[in-house]
N, C-alpha and C positions, 0 to 999 in steps of 0.2 A: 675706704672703699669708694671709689667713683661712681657718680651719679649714672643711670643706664638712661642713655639720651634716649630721644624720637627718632626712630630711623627717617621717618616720612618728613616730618618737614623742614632738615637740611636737603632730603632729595628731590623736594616739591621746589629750594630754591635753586637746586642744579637743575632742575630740568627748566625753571623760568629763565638762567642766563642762556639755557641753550637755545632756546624756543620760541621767546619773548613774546611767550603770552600765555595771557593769565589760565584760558583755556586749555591751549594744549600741555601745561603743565600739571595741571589738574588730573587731567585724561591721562598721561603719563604717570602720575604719582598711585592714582586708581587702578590703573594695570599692575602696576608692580602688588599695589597688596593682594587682585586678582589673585595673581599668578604664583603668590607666596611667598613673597619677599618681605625682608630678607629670611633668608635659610637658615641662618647662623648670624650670634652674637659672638663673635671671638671665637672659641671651640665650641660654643654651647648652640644646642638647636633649638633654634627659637619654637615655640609653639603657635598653632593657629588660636592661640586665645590671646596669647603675648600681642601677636600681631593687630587681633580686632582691636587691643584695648593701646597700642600704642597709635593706629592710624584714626579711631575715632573720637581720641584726645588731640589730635592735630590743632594746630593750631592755626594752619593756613585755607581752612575753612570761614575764618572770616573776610576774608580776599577776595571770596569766589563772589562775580556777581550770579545774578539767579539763575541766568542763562544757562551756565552752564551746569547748572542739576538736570538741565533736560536733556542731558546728551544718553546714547545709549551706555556709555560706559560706568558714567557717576548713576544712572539707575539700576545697572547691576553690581555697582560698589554698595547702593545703598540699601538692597535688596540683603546681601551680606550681612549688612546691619541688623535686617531685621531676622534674620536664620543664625544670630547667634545672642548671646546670654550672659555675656559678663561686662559689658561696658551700656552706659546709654550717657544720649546726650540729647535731652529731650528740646533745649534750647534750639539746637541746627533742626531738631524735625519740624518747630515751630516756622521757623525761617523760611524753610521750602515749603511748607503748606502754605506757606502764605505765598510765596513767588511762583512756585512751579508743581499745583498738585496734583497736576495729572505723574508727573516723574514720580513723587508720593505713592501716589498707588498702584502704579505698575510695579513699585519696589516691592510694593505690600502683596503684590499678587505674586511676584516673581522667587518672593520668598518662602512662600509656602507655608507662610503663617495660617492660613484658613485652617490647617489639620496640626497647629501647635500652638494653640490658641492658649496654653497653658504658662505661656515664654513671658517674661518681663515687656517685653519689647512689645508685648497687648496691651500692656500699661502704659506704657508712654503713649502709646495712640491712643489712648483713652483721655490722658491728662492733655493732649491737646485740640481733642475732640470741640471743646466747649467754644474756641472763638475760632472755629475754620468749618462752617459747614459741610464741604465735600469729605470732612473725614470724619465728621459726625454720622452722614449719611453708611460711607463706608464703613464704621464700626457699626452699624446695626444691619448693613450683608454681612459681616463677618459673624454677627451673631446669630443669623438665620443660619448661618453655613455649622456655627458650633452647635448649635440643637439639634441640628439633624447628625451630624456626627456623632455625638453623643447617645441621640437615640439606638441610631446605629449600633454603637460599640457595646452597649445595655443590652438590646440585644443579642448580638456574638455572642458576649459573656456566658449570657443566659442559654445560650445554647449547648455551648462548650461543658456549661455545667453536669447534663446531663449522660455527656461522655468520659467525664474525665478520667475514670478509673481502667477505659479500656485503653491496651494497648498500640502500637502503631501498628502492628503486624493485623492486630483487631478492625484498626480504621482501612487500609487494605481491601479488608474485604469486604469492608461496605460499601467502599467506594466501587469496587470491581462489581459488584452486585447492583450498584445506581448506573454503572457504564453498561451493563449489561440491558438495564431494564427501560433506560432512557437514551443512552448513547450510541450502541452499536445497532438499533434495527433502522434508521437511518442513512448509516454511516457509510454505503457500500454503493448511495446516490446522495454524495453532497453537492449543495447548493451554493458555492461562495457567494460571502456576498457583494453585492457591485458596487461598493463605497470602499471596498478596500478594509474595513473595520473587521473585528475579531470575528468570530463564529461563533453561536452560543455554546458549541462544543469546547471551542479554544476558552471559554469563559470560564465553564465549569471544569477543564482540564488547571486552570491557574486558581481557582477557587480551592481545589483539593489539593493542589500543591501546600499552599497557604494554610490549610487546616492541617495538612501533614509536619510542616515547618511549628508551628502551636505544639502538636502532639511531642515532637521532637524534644522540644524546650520544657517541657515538663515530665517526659518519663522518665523512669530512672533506669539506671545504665543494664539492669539485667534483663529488660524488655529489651532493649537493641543486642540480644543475643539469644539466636531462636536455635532450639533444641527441638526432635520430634516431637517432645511430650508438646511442647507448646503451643508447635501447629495444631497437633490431634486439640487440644483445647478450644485454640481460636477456633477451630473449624468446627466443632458441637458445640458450640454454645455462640455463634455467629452464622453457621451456614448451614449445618444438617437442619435445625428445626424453620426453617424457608422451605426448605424442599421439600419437605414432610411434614407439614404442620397437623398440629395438636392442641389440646388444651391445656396442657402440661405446663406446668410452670416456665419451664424452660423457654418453649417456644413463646408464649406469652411475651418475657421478657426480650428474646429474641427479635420480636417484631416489633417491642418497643423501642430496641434500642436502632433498628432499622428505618423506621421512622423517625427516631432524635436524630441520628443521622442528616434523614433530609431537611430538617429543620435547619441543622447545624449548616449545611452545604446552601441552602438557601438564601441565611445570612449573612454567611461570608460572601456569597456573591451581590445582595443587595450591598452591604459594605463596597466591597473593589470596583462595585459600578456606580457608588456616588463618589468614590476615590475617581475615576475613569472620566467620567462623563459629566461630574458636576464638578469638583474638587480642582482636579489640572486642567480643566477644561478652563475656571475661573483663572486659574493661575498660571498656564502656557498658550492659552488660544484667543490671540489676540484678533481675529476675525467677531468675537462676539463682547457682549456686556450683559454683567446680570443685572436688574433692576427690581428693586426691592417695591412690590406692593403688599404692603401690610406685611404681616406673616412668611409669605410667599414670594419665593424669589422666581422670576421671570426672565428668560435670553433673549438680547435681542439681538439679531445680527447686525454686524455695523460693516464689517468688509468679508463680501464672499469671497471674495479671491482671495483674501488671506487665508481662509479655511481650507479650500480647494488640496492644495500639497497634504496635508497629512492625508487626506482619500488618494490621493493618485498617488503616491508612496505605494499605498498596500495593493494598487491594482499592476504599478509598476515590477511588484516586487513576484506576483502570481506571472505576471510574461515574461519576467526573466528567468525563472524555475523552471518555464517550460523551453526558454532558446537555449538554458545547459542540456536540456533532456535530450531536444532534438539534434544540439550538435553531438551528444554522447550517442545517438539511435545514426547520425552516420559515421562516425569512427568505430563506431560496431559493425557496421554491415561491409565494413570493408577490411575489417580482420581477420583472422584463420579462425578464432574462434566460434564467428558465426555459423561455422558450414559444422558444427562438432556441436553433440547433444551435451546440455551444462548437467552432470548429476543423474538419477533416475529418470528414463525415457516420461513417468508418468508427472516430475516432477519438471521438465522440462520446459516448458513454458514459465514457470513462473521465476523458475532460475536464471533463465534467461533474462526478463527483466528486471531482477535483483541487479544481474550483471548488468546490465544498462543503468540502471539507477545508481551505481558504485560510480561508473564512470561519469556519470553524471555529476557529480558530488566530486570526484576528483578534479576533474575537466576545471569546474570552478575554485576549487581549492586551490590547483596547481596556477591556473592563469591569472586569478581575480588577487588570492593570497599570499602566495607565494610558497607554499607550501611545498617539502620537498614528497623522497618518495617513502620515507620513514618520519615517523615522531614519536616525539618521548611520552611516556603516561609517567605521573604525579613521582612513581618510584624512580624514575631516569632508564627505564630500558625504553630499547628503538624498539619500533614497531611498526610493520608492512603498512603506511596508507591506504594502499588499495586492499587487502586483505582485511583491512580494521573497519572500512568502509560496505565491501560484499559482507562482511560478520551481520553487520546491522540489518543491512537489507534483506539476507536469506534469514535472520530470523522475523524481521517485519513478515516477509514472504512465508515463513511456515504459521505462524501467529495469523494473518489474515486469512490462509486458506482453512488450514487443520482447527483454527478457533471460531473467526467471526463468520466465515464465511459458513462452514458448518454449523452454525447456530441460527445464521438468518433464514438457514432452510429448513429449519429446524419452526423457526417462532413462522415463517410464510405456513406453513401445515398446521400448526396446531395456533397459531394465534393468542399467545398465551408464553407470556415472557419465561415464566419457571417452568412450565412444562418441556419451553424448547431447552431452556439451560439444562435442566435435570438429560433428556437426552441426550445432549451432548456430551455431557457425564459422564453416563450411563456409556455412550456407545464408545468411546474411550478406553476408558475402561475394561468393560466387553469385550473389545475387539481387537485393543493393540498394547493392552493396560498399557496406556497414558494417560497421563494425569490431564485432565479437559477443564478442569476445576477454574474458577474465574482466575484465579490468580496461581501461578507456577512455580514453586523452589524446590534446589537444589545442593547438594554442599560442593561445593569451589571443584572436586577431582571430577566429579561426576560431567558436571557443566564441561570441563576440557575436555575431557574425552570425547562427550558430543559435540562438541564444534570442531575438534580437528580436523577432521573432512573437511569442512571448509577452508583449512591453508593449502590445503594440496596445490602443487607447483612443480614447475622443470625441476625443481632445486631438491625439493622436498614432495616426494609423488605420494608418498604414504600421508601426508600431514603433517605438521608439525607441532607437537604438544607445548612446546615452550613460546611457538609464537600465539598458538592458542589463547596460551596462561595468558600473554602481556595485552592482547588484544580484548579478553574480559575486563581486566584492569584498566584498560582504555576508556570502559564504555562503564565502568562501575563507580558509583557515590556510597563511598562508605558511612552508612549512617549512623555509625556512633561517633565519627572523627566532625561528621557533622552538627550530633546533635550538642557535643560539646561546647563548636562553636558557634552554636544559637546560644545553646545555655547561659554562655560566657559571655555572649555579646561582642563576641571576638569581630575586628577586621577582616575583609576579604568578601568575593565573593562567590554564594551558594549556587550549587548545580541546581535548574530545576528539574522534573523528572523525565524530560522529554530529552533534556541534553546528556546525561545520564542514564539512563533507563533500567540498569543493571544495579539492583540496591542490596548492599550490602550484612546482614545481620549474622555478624561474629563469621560461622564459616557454614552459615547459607547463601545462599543468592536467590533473591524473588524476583521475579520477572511479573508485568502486568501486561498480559494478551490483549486487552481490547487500549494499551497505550501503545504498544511497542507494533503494533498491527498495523495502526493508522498516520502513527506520528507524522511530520515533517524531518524524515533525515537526515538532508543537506544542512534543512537549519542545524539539526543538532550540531552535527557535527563540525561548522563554524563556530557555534558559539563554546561548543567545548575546545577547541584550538584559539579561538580568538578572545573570548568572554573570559572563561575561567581557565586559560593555559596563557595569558595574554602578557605574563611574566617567567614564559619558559625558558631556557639557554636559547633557543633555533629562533626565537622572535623579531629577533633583530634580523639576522640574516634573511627570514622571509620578508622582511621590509625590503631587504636588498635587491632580491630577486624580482621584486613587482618592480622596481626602478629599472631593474636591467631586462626584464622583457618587455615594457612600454618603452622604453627606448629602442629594443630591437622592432617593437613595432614601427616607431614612429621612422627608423631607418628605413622599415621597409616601403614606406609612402614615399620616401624621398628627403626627408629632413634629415641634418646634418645632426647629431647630440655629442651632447657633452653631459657622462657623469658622474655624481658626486664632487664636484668644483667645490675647491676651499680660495673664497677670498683672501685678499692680504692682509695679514691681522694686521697689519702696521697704517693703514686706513681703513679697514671695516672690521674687526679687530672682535666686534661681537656679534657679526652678519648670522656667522654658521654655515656648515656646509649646504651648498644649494644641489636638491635630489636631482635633479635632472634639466639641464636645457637645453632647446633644442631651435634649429632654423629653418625657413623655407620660403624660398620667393621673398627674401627680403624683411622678412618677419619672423621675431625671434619671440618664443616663450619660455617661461621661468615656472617651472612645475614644484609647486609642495607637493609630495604625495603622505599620505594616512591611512593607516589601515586598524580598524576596528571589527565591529562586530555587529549582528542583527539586531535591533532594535523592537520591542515591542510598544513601548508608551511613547504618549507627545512630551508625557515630562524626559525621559530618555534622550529623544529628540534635541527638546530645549539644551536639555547639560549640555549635550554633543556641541550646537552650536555656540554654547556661550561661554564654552571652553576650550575644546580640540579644534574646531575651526574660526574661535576668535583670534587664539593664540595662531594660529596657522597665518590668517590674513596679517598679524602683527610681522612674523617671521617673513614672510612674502615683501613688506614694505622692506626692510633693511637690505634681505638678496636682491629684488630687482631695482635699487640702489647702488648696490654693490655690482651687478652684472653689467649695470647702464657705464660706471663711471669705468668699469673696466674696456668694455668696448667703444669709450670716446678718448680712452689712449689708446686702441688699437693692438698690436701686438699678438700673443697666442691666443688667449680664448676666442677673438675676432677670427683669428684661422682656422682654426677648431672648427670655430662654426659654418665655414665658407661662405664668411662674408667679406665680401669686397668693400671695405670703405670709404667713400669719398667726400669726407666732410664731416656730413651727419652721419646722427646713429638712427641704424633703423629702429622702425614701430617696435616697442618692446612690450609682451603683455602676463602680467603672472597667472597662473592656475592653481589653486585648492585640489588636486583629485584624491577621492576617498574611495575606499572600499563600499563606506556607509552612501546610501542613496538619499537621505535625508539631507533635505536643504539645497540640494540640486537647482541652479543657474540663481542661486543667490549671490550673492557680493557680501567678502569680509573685509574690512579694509579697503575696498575698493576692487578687491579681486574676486574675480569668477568661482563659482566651487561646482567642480562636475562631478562625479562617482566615476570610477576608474572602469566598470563594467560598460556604463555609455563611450566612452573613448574608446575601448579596444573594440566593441563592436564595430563601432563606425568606424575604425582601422582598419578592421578585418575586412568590411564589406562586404555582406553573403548574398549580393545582389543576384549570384548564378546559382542559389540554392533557395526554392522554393520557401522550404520550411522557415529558413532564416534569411528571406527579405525583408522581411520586416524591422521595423527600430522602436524597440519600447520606449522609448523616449524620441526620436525626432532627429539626435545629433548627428548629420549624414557629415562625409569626410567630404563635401566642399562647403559645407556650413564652416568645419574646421579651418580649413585652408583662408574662407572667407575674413573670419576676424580680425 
């Protein structure tokens, strides 16, 4: 049997004859294990442990001089090192602590070792702690940081304990009962906040996600299948003795489990906010430094402007939610439908802004993603876009009038959080028997019926029950298919309840009024198309369509494009196709385009760049290489572009454009990264419309033209 060479350092010394230096071969050999190479030994797939354990047995780590552990690339190769667990080489860590230890611990932040502090790879920095002071220093913040985790996690535990035997259907309704009682009498005059950072709402909305995801992982499978008996259970021995309290054993236990409750929801949130704001903050936010005095770890800021972007991301991202709103509030007011009551006369206003908020969510779908006028849900049926979009909204709309909004006038009278729930109930009930109850289900026929009103269409006037059916399923998390794959640890990624809303048990369906009320549904509905559909058949092609309508944009300015260009394999052989290029006045641009998904954390953030836009800026070097050498032999793509050449090649300049807004007017490789929402705007130019003169970001189209 033959020996199984090193991939890496035969290719460390092809890329030294290519390159001829010792640097960029380095940089070169560290991308490739980046990026996961190789794929394959022969027929077999290599694994990512195969790979750590063949690249950091390399052998052309004694070649490198120190210099070059300080580049960004060998600190996120080395960063790798420490996020993983079956190879060490405690020698080379010695090395670099000694030449270059700031590169050291940026790995060590970058790695996210503070929250796995259980890994080998805490050892090895432990065993070289002794003759390198800045990582002796460093290993005892790492140790303040594992106390307090720990504390932490002792906590949860201890919380979790007191719930464990209740169900998910159980936790439901505690949580509907904490949204009730702490959530919703606010909620109808929110406050954002002006940094751009989460809400304490959005806090505790991922806090109960996170304890719903636990619950998940540990019941067993015939709690994620809810029968009447079951509810009538949860609901007397979790809700009736609140509303009627007694001394009764029952209620006793009822409010005690209503208070472990807020225990439990307390420390999960203390947890995700020393994860938030201590933990990635240490370990993505290179703006600051912690410094360890005694016990107590202290921030100091070291560059404001480095901090700045992640606030103005979130303040960015609240003025671009409202230039879809208002371009969808004029493509309304100048349709047939405006002048036509949407629904019941009494229901009329509020349908009508469902309907603008649908279009709102499209308008961006269709321009920003490329999304078409149907998409598949998880089973493969098509399903109306705009139809699956108005679903959400007119039930947000029935949920915040018929639930929250009748409750806050309910708690403004009586001042007294269960008195106004219990009326709500009560008048519910009373008056229209409906269910007013904190939280809503139904079994799957029932729910279609009630919604097919809302397909109603030229096509289909009466409703459509089957587009119904696919549009529920659009918007539903089956929670046993989920709790499986918590249970299992399976790959992939989880809906949270706000991009889902429609949760699944056996052939119920629960809806949560004061979530489904308030939520953000453009988000949802991105991150359910982009996040967790982001492997659909249509995905590609919507990459397509974002390249071919910024190209019809960039036509319309007056630039000449060209796209999808495949270079000559027979000279750039591994360029790849280039998305889009384009001309004007003598200046030509080389566009990567990317499209993902919304983003909530700086760690998110970080991956984003250190991955989808590394590798972007890598692919950008080789095409506008390949565009350059193309148009200095002149020929078709030089016509294409309508450029006249006499000599020289004109200024050539590449661009990043993402979906994602994160890391906006950085440089990857040396190229520009914009969000594809600032370019079309500043294409578009709404300089003749009030509402949208404005530019959330700055990039006006003779800034563009300028570059």
């Amino acid at each position: 049997m033959c020996p199984v060479l090193n991939f890496y350092d035969p290719y460390f010394r092809q890329q030294l004859t290519a390159q001829a230096s010792l640097h960029a071969a380095a940089e070169a050999t560290a991308s490739a294990y980046l990026d996961g190479k190789p794929k394959l030994r022969g027929k077999y797939k290599v694994t990512s442990a195969e790979r750590d354990i063949d690249f950091w047995s390399s052998r052309f780590f004694e070649e490198l001089p120190s210099e070059v552990w300080g580049s960004d690339l060998m600190v996120l190769a080395l960063a790798r090192y420490f996020a993983q667990e079956r190879v060490a080489n405690v020698d080379l860590l010695a090395r670099i602590a000694t030449d270059s230890p700031s590169a050291l611990r940026n790995a060590v932040r970058y790695s996210g070792l503070v929250l796995c502090q259980h890994s080998p790879r805490r050892t090895d920095f432990d065993q070289i702690a002794g003759a390198h002071p800045e990582v002796a220093e460093l290993c005892k913040v790492l140790d303040v940081f594992e106390l307090a985790h720990r504390d932490r996690l002792t906590a949860l535990e201890h919380a979790r304990s007191a719930l464990r035997e209740l169900t998910p259907f159980d936790l439901l309704i505690h949580a509907s009962l904490h949204a009730f009682e702490h959530i919703l009498p606010h909620s109808l005059a929110p406050s954002p906040r002006s940094d751009g950072a989460a809400s304490a709402d959005e806090v505790t909305w991922h806090a109960i996600n996170d304890i719903l995801l636990w619950k998940l992982a540990t019941a067993p499978e015939s709690a994620l299948k809810l029968h009447e008996a079951d509810i009538g259970r949860s609901l007397g021995e979790h809700l009736a003795p609140l509303l009627s309290p007694s001394s009764t054993a029952q209620s006793v236990v009822a409010h005690e489990m209503r208070a472990a409750f807020g225990a439990l929801l307390e420390a999960q949130i203390e947890l995700n906010e020393f994860v938030s704001l201590s933990a990635d903050a240490f370990s993505y936010d290179d703006g600051i430094r912690f410094v360890r005095n005694g016990a107590v770890l202290e921030i100091e800021e070291m560059e404001p402007v480095a901090r700045a972007p992640w606030s103005r991301d979130g303040r960015k991202l609240a003025r671009l939610h409202e230039y879809w709103f208002y371009r969808a509030l004029d493509e309304f007011a100048g349709s047939e439908i405006a002048t036509h009551t949407i629904g019941r006369p009494e229901n009329h206003e509020a349908n009508r802004l469902a309907y603008i908020r649908a279009m709102r969510t499209r308008l961006q779908l269709t321009e920003v993603y490329g999304v078409a006028d149907t998409v598949t849900t998880d089973a493969g049926d098509s399903v109306d876009l705009f139809q699956a979009l108005l679903s959400l909204e007119l039930m947000s709309a029935f949920f915040l009038h018929d639930f929250i909004g009748e409750y806050v006038k309910h708690l403004d009278d009586s001042a007294d959080w269960v008195t106004a729930l219990e009326k709500l109930i009560v008048g519910g009930f009373g008056q229209t028997l409906e269910n007013r109850l904190p939280l809503t289900w139904s079994d799957r026929e029932a729910k279609i019926s009630r919604i097919t009103g809302w397909t109603v269409s030229s096509k289909t006037p009466q409703g459509s029950p089957r587009m119904a059916a696919r549009i529920l399923d659009f918007w539903t998390s089956d929670w046993a298919l989920l709790a499986a794959q918590v249970r299992n640890s399976q790959a992939g990624l989880r809906p949270e309840l706000f991009e889902r809303p429609i949760l699944k048990f056996g052939q119920r369906l629960v809806q949560l009024p004061w979530l489904v009320g308030m939520q953000n549904n453009s988000t949802a509905a991105i991150n359910n198309l982009r996040r967790l559909g982001a492997r659909r058949g249509e995905a590609r092609e919507e990459t397509q369509r974002i390249e071919t309508r910024l190209g019809t944009a960039l036509e319309a300015r007056g630039f000449k494009v060209m796209l999808n260009w495949h270079p000559p394999t027979e000279t750039h052989g591994n360029a790849g196709e280039v998305d889009l290029i384009c001309a004007r006045d003598g200046t030509v641009f080389v566009i990567e385009v990317k499209s993902t998904f919304v983003r909530k954390s700086q760690r998110d953030a970080w991956l984003h760049a250190t991955t989808t836009l590394r590798r972007a800026g890598q692919q950008l070097q080789r095409k506008v290489a390949a565009v350059l050498e193309a148009l200095a032999r002149g020929g078709e793509l030089a016509g294409c572009l309508g450029l006249e050449l006499t000599g020289s090649v004109p200024p050539i300049h590449g661009w990043i454009v993402d979906t994602s807004i994160e890391r906006d007017h950085e440089r990857f490789s040396g190229f520009l990264k914009l969000s594809l929402e600032e370019l079309l705007i500043a294409l578009r130019d709404d300089s003749e419309s009030p509402r949208l003169s404005w530019r959330p970001i700055g990039l006006s189209q003779a800034a563009i033209l300028a570059v």
